[in-house]
C-alpha positions, 0 to 999 in steps of 0.5 A: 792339157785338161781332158773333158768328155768326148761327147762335150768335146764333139759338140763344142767341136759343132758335129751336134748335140751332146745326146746325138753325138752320145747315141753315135758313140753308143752305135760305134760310130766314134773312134778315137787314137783307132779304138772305138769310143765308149760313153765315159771316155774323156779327151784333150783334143790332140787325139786322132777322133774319126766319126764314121770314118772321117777324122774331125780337124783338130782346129775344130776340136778347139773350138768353133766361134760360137754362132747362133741365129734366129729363124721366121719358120712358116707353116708347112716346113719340117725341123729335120734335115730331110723329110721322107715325103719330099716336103721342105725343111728349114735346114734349106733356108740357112746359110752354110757353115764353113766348119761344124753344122747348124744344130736347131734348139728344140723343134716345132710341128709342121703346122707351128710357126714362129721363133727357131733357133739355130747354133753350131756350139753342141753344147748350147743347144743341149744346155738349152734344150735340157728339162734341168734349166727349166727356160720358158717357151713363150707361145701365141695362141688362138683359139676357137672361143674363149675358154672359161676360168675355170679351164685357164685354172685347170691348165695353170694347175696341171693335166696329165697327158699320155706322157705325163703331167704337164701345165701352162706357167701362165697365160694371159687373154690378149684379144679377140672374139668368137673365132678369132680369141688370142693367149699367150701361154708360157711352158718350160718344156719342149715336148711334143705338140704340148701347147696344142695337147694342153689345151686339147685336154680342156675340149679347146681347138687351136687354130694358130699357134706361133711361138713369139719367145724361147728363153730371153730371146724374142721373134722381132716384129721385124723378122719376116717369116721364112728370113733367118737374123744372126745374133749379137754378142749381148743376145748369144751372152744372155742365151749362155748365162741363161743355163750357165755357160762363159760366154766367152767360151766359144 
């Protein structure tokens, strides 16, 4: 039987991304066959693999059914599973799992709303969260007042912010006036707040930001805010071959 890296087995498995699940084996958290893990260590799967103490069934290091779905998410609730400050997280809204864990692709602030998507495949979500696929993240914007092209210019060119160098890859005026101006803007990173800093840059407010698009996934005009939707066979295919995953593998 072929061995593959412990982490990469783990969230195949659904326990969480690949550079969670590595920060668990960094802490000592995973043991396998009794001894604790290191980063490097490969597996088939037939090991006895415990993390924090609890054995992971072997049906589970096979494989789960690769499932992920779609999610509405509101202003107000938080990307994490718990929040310090007692406020309401979209981990609560899901459905449960019977083996594995929902792992959410990327995050968007307390104050953005729109497209969040969920899987239980680890794997997935670090292939499509890491900077070396480059997928778009397609936002709705509106802004007090229309900016000039000489702004839009700047934003398509590039900025640097107080992480480093960011730019729009597109962005297109889509109505409205005064208060009340739309864009849709296009970034290939999911860095934090990066829309609303980009154009903080340029001395633009966002009153509203709504992320409409992740990769070749789009929010359905349907899909009420705070409602979650499964994804099909055709739509989770062309989320793997987006960063070069078999679909069949899960």
């Amino acid at each position: 039987m072929a061995d593959e890296k412990l982490q990469k087995v783990l969230a195949r498995a659904g326990l969480g991304s690949r550079r969670e699940i590595e920060g668990w084996i960094r802490a000592g958290r995973v043991r396998v066959d009794g001894g604790v893990a290191a980063l490097g260590d490969r597996v088939t799967g037939t090991e006895h693999i415990t993390v924090d103490g609890r054995r992971v069934p072997r049906e589970q290091l096979a494989g789960l059914r690769r499932k992920v779905l779609m999610y509405h998410k509101p202003v107000g609730e938080v990307t994490s599973r718990q929040d310090p400050e007692g406020r309401p997280t979209v981990f609560a809204q899901l459905p449960r799992l019977g083996q594995g864990r929902w792992i959410n692709v990327g995050r968007l602030d307390l104050n953005t709303l729109g497209l969040l998507l969920f899987t239980n495949d680890g794997e997935l979500a670090n292939r499509l969260m890491h900077p070396q696929w480059q997928l778009e993240r397609e936002y709705a914007c509106r802004l007090y007042g229309d900016p000039p092209q000489a702004t839009i210019d700047q934003l398509l060119a590039g900025v640097d912010l107080d992480d480093g160098p960011a730019r729009f890859e597109r962005v297109e005026a889509v109505g409205g006036t005064g208060e009340n101006v739309w864009y849709h803007v296009v970034v290939r990173e999911g860095r934090q707040r990066e829309v609303r800093r980009l154009w903080e840059s340029q001395g633009v407010t966002v009153s509203r930001l709504i992320r409409v698009r992740y990769g070749p996934v789009h929010l359905p005009s349907d899909l009420a805010r705070g409602r979650y939707r499964f994804l099909g066979q055709d739509e989770i295919a062309a989320l793997c071959q987006a960063v070069d995953l078999d679909p069949s593998a899960g």
